[in-house]
ZAMARGU-4260 file (C-alpha; in steps of 0.2 Angstrom, whole numbers, plus 5000, padded with zeros to 4 digits):
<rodrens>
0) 4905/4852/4930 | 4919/4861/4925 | 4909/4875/4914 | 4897/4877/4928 | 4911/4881/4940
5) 4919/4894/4927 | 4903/4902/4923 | 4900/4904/4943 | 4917/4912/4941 | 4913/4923/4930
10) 4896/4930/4936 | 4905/4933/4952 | 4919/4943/4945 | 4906/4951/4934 | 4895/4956/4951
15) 4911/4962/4959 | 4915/4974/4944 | 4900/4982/4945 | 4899/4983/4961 | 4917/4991/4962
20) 4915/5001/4947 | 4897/5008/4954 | 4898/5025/4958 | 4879/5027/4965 | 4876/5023/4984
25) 4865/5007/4988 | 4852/5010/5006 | 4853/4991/5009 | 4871/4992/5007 | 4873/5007/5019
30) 4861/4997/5032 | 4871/4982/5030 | 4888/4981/5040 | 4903/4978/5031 | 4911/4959/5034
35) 4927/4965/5025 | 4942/4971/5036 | 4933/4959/5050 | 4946/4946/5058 | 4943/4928/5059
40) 4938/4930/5078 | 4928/4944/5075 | 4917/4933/5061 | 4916/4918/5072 | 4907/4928/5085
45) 4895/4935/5073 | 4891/4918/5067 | 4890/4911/5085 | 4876/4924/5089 | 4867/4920/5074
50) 4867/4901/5081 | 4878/4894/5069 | 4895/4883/5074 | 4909/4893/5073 | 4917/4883/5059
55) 4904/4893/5048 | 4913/4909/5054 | 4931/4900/5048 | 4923/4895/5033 | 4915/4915/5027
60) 4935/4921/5032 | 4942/4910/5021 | 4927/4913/5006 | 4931/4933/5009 | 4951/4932/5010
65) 4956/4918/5001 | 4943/4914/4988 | 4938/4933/4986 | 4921/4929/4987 | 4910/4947/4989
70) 4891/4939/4986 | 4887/4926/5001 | 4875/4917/4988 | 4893/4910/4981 | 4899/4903/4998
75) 4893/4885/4991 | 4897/4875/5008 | 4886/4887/5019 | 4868/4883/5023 | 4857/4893/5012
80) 4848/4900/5028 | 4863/4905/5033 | 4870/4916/5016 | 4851/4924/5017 | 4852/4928/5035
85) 4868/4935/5031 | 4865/4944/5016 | 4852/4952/5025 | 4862/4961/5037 | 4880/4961/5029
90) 4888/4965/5013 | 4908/4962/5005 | 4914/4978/4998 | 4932/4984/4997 | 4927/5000/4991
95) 4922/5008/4972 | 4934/5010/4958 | 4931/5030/4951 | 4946/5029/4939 | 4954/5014/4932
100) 4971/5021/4924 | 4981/5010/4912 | 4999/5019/4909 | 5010/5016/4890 | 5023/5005/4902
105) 5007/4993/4909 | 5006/5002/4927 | 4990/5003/4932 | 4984/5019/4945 | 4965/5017/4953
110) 4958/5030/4960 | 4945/5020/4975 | 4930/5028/4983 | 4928/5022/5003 | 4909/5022/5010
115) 4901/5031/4996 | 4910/5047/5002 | 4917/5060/4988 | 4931/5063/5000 | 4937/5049/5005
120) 4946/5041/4989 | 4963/5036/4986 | 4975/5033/4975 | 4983/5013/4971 | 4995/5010/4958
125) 5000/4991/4953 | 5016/4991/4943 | 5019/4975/4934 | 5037/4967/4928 | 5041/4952/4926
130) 5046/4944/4940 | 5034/4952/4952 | 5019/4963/4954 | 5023/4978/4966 | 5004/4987/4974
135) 5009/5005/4981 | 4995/5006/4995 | 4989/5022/5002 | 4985/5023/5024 | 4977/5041/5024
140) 4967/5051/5013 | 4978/5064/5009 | 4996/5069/5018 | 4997/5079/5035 | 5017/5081/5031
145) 5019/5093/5018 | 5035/5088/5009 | 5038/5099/4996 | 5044/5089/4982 | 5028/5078/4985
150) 5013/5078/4976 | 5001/5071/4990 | 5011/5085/5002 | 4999/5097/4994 | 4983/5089/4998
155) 4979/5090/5018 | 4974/5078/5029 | 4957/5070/5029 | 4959/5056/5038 | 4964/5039/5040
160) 4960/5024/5030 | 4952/5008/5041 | 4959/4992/5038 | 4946/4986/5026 | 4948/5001/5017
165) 4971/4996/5017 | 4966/4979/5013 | 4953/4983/5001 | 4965/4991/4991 | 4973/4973/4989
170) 4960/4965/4984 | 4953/4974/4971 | 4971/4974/4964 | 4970/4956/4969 | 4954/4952/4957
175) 4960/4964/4943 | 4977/4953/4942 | 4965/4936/4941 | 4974/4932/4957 | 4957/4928/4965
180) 4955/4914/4970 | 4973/4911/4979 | 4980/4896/4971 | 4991/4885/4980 | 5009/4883/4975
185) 5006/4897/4961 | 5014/4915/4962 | 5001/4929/4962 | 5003/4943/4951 | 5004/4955/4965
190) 5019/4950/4973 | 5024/4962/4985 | 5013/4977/4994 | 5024/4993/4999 | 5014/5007/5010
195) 5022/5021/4999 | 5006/5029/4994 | 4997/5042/5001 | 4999/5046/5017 | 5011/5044/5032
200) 5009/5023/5040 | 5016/5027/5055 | 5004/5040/5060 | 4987/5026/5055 | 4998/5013/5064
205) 4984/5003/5072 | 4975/5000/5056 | 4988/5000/5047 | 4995/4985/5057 | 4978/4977/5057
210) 4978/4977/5038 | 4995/4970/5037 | 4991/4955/5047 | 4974/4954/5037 | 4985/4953/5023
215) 4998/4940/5029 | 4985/4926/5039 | 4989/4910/5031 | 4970/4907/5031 | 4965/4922/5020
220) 4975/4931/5008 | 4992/4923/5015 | 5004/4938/5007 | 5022/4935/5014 | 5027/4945/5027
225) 5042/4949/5018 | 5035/4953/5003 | 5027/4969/5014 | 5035/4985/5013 | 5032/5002/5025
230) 5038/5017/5020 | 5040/5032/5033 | 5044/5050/5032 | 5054/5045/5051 | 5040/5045/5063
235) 5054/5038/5075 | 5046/5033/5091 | 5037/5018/5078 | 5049/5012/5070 | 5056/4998/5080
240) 5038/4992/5081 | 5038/4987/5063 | 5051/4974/5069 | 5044/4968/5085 | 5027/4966/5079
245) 5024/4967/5060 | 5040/4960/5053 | 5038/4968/5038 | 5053/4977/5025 | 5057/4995/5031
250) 5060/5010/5021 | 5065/5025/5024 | 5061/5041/5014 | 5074/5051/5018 | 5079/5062/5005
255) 5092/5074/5013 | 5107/5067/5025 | 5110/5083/5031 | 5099/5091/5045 | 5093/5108/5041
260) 5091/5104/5023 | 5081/5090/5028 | 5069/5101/5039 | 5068/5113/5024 | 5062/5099/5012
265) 5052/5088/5024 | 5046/5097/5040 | 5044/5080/5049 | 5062/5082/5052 | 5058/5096/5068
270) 5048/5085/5077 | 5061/5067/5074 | 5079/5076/5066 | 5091/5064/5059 | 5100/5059/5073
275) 5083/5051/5081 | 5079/5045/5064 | 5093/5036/5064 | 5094/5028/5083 | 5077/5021/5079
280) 5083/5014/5061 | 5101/5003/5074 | 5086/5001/5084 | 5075/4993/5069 | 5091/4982/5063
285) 5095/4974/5079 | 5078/4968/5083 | 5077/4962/5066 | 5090/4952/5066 | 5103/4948/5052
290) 5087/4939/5041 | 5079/4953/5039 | 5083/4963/5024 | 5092/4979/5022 | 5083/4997/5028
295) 5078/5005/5011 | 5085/5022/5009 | 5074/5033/4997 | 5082/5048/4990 | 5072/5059/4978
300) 5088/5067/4966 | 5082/5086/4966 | 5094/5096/4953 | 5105/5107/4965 | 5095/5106/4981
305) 5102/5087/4989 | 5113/5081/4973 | 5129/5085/4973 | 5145/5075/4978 | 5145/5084/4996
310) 5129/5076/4998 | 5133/5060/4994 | 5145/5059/5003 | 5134/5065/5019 | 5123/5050/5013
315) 5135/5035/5017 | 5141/5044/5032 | 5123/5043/5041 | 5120/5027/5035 | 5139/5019/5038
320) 5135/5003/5048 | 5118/5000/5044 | 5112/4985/5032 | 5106/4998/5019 | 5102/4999/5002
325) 5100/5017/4993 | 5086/5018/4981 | 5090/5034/4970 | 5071/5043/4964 | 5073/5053/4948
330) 5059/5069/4952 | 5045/5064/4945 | 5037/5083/4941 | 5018/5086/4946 | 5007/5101/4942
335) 5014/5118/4952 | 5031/5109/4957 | 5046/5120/4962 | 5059/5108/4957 | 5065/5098/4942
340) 5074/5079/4942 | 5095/5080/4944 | 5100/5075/4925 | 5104/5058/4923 | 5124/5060/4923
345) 5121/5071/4939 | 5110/5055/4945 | 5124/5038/4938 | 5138/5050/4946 | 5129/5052/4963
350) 5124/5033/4964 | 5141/5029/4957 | 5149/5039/4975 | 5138/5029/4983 | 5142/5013/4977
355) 5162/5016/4976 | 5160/5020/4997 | 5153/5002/5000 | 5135/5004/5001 | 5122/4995/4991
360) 5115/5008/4979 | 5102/5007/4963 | 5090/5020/4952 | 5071/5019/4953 | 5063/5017/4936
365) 5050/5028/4934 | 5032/5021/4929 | 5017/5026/4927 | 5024/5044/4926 | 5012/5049/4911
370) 4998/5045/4921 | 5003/5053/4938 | 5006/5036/4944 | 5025/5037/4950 | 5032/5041/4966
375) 5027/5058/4973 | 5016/5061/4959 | 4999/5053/4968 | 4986/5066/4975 | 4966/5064/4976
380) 4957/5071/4962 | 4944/5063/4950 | 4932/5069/4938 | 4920/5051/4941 | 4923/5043/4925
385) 4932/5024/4925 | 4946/5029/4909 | 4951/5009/4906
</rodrens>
């Protein structure tokens, strides 16, 4: 019994692979409608209008988000008239893996293809350590914000992803890790999910919020809310809304605490300015509640643009009060960048200010920085081969 069950495990992870890797569009994939990124309610209908109980529809949930189950012939407790009526006009896919990058420090950067669309890919990175896993998930293809010490800045806007296509980044970093399927009382490899790839969240916030509670149902992939991170450039008027309804961790990529340097480097800044940014961050804090962890401060360390002792200084003075933490980005140079990293004196004496004023302050490692994979570096391009 037991080799049975482990072979079915491995023809299923073996079906999945190909079908992830597969670069060539399927027509009875296209004609079938995609079950992935479907809630539970919204499988429970489709089940009850196939004349099935809707306990079948809470069991295909739990096969697709739990078990990671993407060929309905494995869903052992369904009726085998029901898998074929299903396989007929529905599929699994979390999208197709063009690149598979594997980086000397063990980060791993995908690049993943959405609906057989040459367009629409992104970029994932799982960086792995030893007591956690942390994804960096992408919510648009492409960036409409043009920072300019980011990579993604000089890609423009597509559009934006759809919740299966958030949470099919997950999951195929999910089955890469062997996480799939979810064992109880066992901690997954991919611990923590932060929305600090391409893209803006707040400007896909709908699908963005649908893949988070995809993420976090109990029933499926059951991925603590706290272990959910969003980062924002400071769309404003949505940040409180992480707290009220997805009561996920907050960051803030901030990068300048002065004003009109800020517009000059991130041009977000004109439409919410730092003092907005900031009412909506108090705002963000007290809804949360004391529980909630500290707003994360991301400051990329430019040399001579945002990194001297001034600037510091400006830092805890617009963040005095809150329950911060200041996470200090070494630049991370890309293809055609303007700016190179502050030294790493220039970096320790700039987090040492920080510190010495009271507020909790540390120095992002960079990973992945050989393959394009660290912060700021990720941007859409492929030449449609899998490297590892």
């Amino acid at each position: 019994m037991i080799c049975c069950t482990i072979s079915r495990q491995l023809r299923r992870f073996a079906c999945l692979r190909a079908r992830m890797y597969s670069t060539a569009s399927s027509a009875g994939t296209e004609a079938r409608s995609n079950l992935f990124g479907k809630s539970k309610s919204d499988i429970v209908k489709i089940v009850e209008e196939m004349g099935q109980p809707a306990f079948r529809g809470k069991q295909i949930y739990e096969w697709i988000y739990s078990k990671g189950a993407t060929l309905f012939q494995d869903m052992a407790n369904l009726p085998n008239s029901l898998q074929e009526q299903l396989e007929r006009g529905y599929c699994v896919d979390y999208g197709q893996i063009l690149q598979n990058q594997l980086s000397v420090d063990g980060t791993r950067k995908m690049l993943i293809q959405f609906k057989n669309d040459s367009r629409a890919a992104v970029e994932a990175v799982f960086i792995p350590e030893e007591h956690r896993g942390t994804l960096c998930v992408s919510s648009q293809v492409g960036c409409s914000l043009s920072c300019t010490f980011c990579h993604t800045g000089t890609q423009s806007l597509y559009r934006n992803l759809t919740a299966a296509e958030i949470a099919g980044q997950y999951m195929i970093a999910a089955w890469i890790a062997k996480d799939l399927p979810h064992r109880i009382n066992q901690r997954p490899n991919v611990s923590n999910i932060v929305f600090m790839g391409q893209g803006e969240p707040l400007y896909n916030f709908r699908n963005v919020s649908s893949a988070i509670k995809l993420m976090t149902d109990p029933d499926g992939a059951g991925v603590a809310p706290w272990r959910i991170t969003i980062s924002t450039s400071g769309v404003a008027p949505l940040i409180p809304r992480i707290a009220t309804e997805l009561r996920v961790g907050l960051a803030i990529s901030l990068h300048a605490a002065d004003n009109d340097l800020r517009t000059e480097i991130m041009p977000i800044n004109k439409t919410y300015p730092l003092p907005l940014l900031m009412n909506s961050c108090t705002e963000f804090a007290r809804i949360a509640g004391p529980q909630n962890r500290r707003i994360t401060f991301e400051y990329v360390m430019l040399d001579g643009v945002n990194d001297s002792d001034r600037h510091a200084k400006q830092l805890v003075d617009l963040i005095h009060g809150l329950p911060a933490h200041v996470n200090l980005i070494p630049f991370n140079p890309w293809p055609g960048s303007a700016y190179r990293s502050s030294s790493a004196a220039r970096v320790a004496a700039f987090c040492g200010l920080v510190r010495n004023s009271g507020v909790h302050a540390s120095v992002r490692t960079p990973r992945g920085d050989d393959i394009l994979a660290a912060c700021g570096q990720l941007k859409s391009v492929h030449d449609k081969t899998v490297d590892a």
